[in-house]
N, C-alpha and C positions, 0 to 999 in steps of 0.2 A: 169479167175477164179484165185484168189490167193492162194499158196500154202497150204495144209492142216499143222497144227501145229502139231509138235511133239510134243512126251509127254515129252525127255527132255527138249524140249523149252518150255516146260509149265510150267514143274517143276522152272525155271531158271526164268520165268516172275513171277513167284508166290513167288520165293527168294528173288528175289530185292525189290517187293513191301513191302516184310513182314521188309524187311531193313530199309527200304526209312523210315517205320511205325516205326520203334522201332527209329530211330534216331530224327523221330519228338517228340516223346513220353519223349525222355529222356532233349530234349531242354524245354518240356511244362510240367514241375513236378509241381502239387500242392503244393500250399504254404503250407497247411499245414502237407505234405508229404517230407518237402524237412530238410534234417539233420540241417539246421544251423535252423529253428524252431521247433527240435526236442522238447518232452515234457522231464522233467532232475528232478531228485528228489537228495539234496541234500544230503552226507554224513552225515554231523553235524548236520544240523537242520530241516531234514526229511521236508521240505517244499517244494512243485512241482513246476516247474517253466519251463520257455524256456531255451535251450541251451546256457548256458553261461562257458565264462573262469573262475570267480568268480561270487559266488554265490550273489544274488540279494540281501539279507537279513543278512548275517553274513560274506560276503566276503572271504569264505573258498575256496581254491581249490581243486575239483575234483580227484578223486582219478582214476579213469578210465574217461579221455577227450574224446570225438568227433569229430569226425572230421567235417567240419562246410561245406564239399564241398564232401567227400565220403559217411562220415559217419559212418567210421571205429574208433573200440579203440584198434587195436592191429596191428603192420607193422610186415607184415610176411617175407618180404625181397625177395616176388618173383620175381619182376624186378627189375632194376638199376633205378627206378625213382626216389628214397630216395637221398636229399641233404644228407642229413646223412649218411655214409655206415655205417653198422653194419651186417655182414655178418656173416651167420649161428645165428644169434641170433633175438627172436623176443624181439621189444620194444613196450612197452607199456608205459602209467602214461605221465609223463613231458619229458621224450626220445623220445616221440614222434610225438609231437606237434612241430612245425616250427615258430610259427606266431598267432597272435591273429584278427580279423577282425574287422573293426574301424565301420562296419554297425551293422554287427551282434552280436559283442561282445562274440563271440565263438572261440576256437580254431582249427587253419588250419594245418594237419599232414604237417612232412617234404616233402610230396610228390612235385617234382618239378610242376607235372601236376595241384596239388590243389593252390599250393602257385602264380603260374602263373599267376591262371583263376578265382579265386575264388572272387575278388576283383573285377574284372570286371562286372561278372554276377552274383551279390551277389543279391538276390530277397529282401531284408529286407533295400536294401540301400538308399530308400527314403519312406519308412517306416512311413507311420505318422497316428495316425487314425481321420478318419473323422470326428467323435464326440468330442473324449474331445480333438483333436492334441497332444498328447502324442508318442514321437518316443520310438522306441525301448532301450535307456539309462533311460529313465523317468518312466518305471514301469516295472515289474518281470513276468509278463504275456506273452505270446504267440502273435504274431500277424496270424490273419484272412484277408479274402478277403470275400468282399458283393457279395452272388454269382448274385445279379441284377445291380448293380453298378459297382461290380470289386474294389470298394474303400477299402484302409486295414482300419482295424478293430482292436483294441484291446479287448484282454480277457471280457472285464466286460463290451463291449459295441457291441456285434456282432451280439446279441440275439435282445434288443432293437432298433437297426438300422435296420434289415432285417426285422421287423414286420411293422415298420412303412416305409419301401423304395418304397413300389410300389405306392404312391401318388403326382398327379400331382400337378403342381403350379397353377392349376385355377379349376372355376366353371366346366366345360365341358370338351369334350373330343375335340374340333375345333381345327382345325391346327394353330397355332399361326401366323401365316400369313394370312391366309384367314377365312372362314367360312364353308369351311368342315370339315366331320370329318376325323381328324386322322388318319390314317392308321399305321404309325410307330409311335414307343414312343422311346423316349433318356430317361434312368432312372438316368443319372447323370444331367442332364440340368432340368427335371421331367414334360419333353412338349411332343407334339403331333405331327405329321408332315404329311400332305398328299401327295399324290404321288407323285407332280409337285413339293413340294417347300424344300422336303426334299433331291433333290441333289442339290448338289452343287460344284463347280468350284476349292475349296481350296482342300477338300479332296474326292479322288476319290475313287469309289465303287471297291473292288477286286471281283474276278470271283469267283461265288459260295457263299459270302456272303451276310448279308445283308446290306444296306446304310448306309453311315456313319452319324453320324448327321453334320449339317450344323454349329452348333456354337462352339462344342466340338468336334468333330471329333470321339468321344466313338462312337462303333458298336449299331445302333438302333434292335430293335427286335418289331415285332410283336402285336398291339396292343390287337389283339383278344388270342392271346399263351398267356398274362400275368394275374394277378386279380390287374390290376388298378382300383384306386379309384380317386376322385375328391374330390379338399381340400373345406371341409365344417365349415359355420360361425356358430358362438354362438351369434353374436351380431350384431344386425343393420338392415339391412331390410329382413334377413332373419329371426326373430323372429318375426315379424309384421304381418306376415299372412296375408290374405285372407281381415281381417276385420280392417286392420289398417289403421287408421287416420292422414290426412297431403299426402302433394305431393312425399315426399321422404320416406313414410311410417316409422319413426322412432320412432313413439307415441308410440308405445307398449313398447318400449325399455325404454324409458325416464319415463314410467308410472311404470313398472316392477321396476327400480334403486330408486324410488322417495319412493314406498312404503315397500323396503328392507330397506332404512335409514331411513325411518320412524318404523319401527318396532323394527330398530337396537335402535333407539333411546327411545322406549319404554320399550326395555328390559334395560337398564341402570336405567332408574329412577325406576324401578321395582325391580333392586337388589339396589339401594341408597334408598329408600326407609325401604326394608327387614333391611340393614344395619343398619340408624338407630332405627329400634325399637327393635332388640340386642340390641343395646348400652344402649335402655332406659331400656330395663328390666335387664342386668345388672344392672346398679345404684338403681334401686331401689330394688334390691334384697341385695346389700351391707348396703343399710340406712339400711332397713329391719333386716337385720342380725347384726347391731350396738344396733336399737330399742331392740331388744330380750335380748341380753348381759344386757344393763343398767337392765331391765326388771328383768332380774332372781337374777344381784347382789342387787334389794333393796328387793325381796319377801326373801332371805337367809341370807341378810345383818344382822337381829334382831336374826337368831336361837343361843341360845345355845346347844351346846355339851357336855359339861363338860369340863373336862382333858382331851386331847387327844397326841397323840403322834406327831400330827402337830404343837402342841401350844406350843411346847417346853417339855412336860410331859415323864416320861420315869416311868419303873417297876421299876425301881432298888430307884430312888425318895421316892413312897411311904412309908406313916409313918408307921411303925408297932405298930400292936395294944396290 
């Protein structure tokens, strides 16, 4: 029978675990948790942006920096880890910045610990987003990660990628090796994989999670845990239905395009048409309006007036009697 456990050895196994936990926790910080893509609202030009050394829009500098690896804006000088000494006194603003970061484009305090480490395990250091490839130099936004892909993401494209990420590269759900179904999905490759053919020899499975994929080596998950879909056509023999004509059923298709350019082409001659009879009832509304002119100067051509003040005539003229 093995010894009963103390309670401070339990206490003591429950300390280390809770250790072991916080030191995983602080190596695995969300990208969008982690200071060097803090969220920064400019001094001068009140516009939001990511953590930068200079501002993305008017190239101002910060009045209160970040640190791009703590995430501090004030050195309080409790250790000796400052390249700086400044002793009894706290720095803030540009006193306390060390270094600028070539990934992040954020500033790194003088702390020997940040300036060290910071460059090494800078998370923004190959930064690029999946949609448009835009790095972090190339726009003022934030970067994201696809929480189904893991791929970064910029600002104005994180929303649109993650609605359309959980679709695969085919009809069906079959393992692209054979002819069952699926079991695991890779959401970066956007394939299937059944039990057999999703291991493999290059990258090997760790204890506890799931399979790696076979072409990309990204962590597979679950096909049943996710809402996959299967990429669907607009054109060719998936419009053909049931009732379409020909061996490769593509009548429908060819029928559907044949009587859109025919109709395209009947709405053209239907406004050339409209257009010229404008034209024509203009011109004959100007003959029209010339005919009227002569018209009225020969029926007033013969009136007399008398003396009038348009004919040269004035008061002051007349004879007295």
């Amino acid at each position: 029978m093995p010894k009963k456990k103390t309670g401070a050895r339990k206490k003591a196994e429950n300390r280390r675990e809770r250790e072991k936990q916080i030191r995983a926790s602080r190596a695995n910080i969300d990208l969008a948790k982690h200071p060097c893509n803090a969220s920064m609202e400019c001094d001068k030009c009140q516009r939001r942006q990511k953590n930068r050394a200079f501002c993305y829009f008017c190239n101002s500098v910060q009045k209160l920096p970040i640190c791009a690896q703590c995430g501090k804006t004030k050195c309080m000088m409790k250790s000796s880890d400052c390249v700086i000494k400044h002793a009894g006194v706290y720095s803030t603003g540009l006193a306390m910045v060390g270094a600028i970061c070539d990934f992040c484009e954020a500033w790194v305090c003088h702390g020997r610990k940040c300036l060290s480490t910071h460059a090494c395990t800078c998370p923004l250091a190959d930064a690029e987003c999946i949609e448009c490839e835009r790095s972090v130099w190339d726009h003022g936004g934030r970067i994201f990660a696809c929480s189904f892909c893991h791929n970064f993401l910029c600002e104005d494209d994180q929303f649109e990628h993650q609605a359309s990420c959980q679709v695969l590269e085919a009809e069906t759900f079959k393992c692209v090796s054979c002819n069952r179904l699926g079991q695991h999905s890779c959401l970066r490759c956007k394939a299937c994989f059944c039990d057999d053919h999703v291991r493999s020899k290059v990258f090997k499975q760790e204890k506890g999670k799931e399979p790696p994929c076979p072409k990309c080596g990204h962590e597979t998950q679950q096909t049943k845990d996710l809402s996959m879909s299967t990429r669907s056509l607009k054109f060719g023999r998936q419009t053909g239905g049931e009732d379409a004509d020909g061996a490769s059923g593509y009548d429908a298709y060819w029928k559907s395009l044949s009587s859109s350019k025919a109709g395209d082409a009947g709405d053209r001659e239907d406004e050339y048409d409209e257009y010229e009879a404008e034209d024509d009832d203009e011109d004959d509304n100007e003959e029209g309006g010339k005919d009227s002119d002569t018209e009225t100067t020969d029926v007033f051509g013969n009136l007399n007036l008398g003396r009038t003040y348009a004919s040269g005539y004035a008061h002051y003229e007349e004879a007295e009697d």
